[in-house]
N, C-alpha and C positions, 0 to 999 in steps of 0.2 A: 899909442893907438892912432889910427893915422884921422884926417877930416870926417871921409868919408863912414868909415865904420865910427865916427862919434855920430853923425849926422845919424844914418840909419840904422846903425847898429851892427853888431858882427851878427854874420847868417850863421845861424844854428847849421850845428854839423849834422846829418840826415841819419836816424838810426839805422844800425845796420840788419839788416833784413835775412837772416835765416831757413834756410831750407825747415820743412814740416819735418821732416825725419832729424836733423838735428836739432831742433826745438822742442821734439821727442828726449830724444836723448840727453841731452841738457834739465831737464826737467826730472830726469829717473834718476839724472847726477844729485839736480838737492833731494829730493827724495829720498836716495839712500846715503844722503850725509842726516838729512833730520831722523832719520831712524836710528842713524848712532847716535845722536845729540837724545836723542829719546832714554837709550839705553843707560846714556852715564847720567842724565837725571837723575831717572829713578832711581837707577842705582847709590844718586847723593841723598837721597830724598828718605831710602831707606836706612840709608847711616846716619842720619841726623834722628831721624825716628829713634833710631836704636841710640843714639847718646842723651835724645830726653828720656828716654825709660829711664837708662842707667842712673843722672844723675838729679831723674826726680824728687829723693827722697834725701840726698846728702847735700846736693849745692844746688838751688832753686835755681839761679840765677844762669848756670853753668846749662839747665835745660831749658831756659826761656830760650838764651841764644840759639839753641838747635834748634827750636823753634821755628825762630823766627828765621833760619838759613832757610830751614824746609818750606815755609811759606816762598821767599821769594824763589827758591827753585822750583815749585811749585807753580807760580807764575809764569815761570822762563817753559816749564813743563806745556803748560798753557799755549804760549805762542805756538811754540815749537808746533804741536798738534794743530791748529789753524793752518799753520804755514804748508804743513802735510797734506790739510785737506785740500786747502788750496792744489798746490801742483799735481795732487792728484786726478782731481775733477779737469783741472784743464788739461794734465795730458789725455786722459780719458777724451776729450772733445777733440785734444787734436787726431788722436787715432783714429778715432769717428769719424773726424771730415776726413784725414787725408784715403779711411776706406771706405770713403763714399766716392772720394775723387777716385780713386784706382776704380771703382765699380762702372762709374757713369763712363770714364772712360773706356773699358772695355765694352760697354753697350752700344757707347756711339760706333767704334769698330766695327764690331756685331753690325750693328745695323747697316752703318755704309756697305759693309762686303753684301749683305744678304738685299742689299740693291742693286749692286754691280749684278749678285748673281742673277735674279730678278727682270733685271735689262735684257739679260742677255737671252732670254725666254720670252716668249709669251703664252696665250693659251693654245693658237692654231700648234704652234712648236710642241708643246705636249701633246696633243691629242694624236698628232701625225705620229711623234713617238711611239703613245701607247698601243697607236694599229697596227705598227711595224714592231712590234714587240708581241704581240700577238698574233699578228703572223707567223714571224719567227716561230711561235710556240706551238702552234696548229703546224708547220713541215713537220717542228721536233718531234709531235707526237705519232704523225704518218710515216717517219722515217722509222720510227722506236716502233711502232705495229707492225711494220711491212719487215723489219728484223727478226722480229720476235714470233713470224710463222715459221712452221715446220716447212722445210723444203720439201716442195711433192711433185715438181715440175709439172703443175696444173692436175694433178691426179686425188681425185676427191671419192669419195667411199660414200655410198649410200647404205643407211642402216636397212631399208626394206631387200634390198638388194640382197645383205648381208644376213641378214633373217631368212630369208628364202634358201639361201644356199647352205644356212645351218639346219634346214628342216629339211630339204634335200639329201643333205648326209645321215641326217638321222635315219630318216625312210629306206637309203639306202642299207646301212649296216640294220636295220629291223628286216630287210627283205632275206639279207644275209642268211639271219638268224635263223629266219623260215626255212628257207632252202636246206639250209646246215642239216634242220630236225625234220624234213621231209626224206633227205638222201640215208637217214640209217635207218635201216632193215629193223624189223619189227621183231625179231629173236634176238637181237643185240640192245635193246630197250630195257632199262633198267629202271623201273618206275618209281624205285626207293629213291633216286639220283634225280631223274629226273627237275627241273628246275620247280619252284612253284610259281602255279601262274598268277601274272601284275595282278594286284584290285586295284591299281587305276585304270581308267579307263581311257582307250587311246583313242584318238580323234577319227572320225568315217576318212579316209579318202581312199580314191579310187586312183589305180594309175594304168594304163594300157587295160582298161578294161575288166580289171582285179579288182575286185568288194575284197578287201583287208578283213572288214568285219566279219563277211560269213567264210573266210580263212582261218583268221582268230578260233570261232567259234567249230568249225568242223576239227580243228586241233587239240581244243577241248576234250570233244567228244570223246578223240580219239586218247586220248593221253589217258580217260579214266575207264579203258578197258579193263 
């Protein structure tokens, strides 16, 4: 040993420092070695059981000793279960931190991006968006209405209009009808044939100077000769 390391001493060598995932793994190694140190206990623990029965009643002495194996495996049964607990609680911890750490670190991401994005915005930038996007929306719907009429190349239908000239046609084929049963001769009148006349009642109008009503009614008259 040379001066100097008798003077201060030899520097401790620096443990070696392990990643969390193999510190993981290395821990689920004793773990599943103290599970089989588990297994062959018991399993000694039950054989010595079973040779104090056997030779409790012939050689006393032959099942004190199994006894007494059972006891110290028993003991060793003991550790073993502590040791278990043990690297279980801490790996348990280290899984804990290491997915706390993967968590916070993806929050900090999280957050830095959703700053970046953030930057890159403000409020006047939104709002100017949302009017231009509602714009947009108010063309889209005058584009979709002005599509969506029937082509008429400005030709629009009035219902009064259209009421008038269906009452026009009516009056006209009623005038018809008149004329038709005024033009046949009054020996070719067959009153059995004859139509029966409406019970409803049809509205007064006048047209060139013709009462329809006292028409109507003079036809009457005549029909119940």
């Amino acid at each position: 040993m040379s001066l100097l390391n008798r003077i201060f001493g030899k520097r401790k060598k620096e443990p070696e420092t392990l990643s969390t995932a193999d510190s993981i793994q290395k821990l689920r190694d004793i773990e599943d070695m103290m599970i089989k140190k588990q297994d062959f206990l018991e399993k000694k623990i039950e054989t010595e059981v079973a040779l104090a029965k056997k030779h409790a009643a012939s050689n006393k002495k032959a099942a004190l000793q199994a006894l007494k194996r059972k006891k110290q495996l028993e003991k060793q049964l003991q550790h073993v279960d502590g040791v278990l607990s043990t690297t279980e609680y801490q790996r348990n911890a280290l899984e804990n931190a290491s997915m706390n750490t993967e968590v916070l670190k993806a929050m900090g991401a999280a957050a830095r991006t959703l700053k970046a994005a953030q930057d890159e915005l403000n409020v006047d930038k939104v709002h100017d968006l949302m009017d231009d996007i509602a714009e947009q929306q108010q063309i889209a719907d005058e584009i979709g209405e002005a599509i969506s009429k029937p082509v008429g190349f400005g030709f629009e239908t009035d219902e009064d209009d259209l009421m008038k000239e269906l009452e026009a046609l009516e009056q006209e084929e009623l005038d018809k009808q008149l004329l038709d049963v005024c033009s046949v001769p009054a020996n070719d009148l067959d009153l059995n044939k004859l139509p029966e006349a409406p019970t409803t009642q049809l509205p007064a109008r006048k047209e060139k100077g013709l009462d329809i009503d006292d028409d109507l009614a003079e036809i009457k008259a005549w029909a119940a000769l």
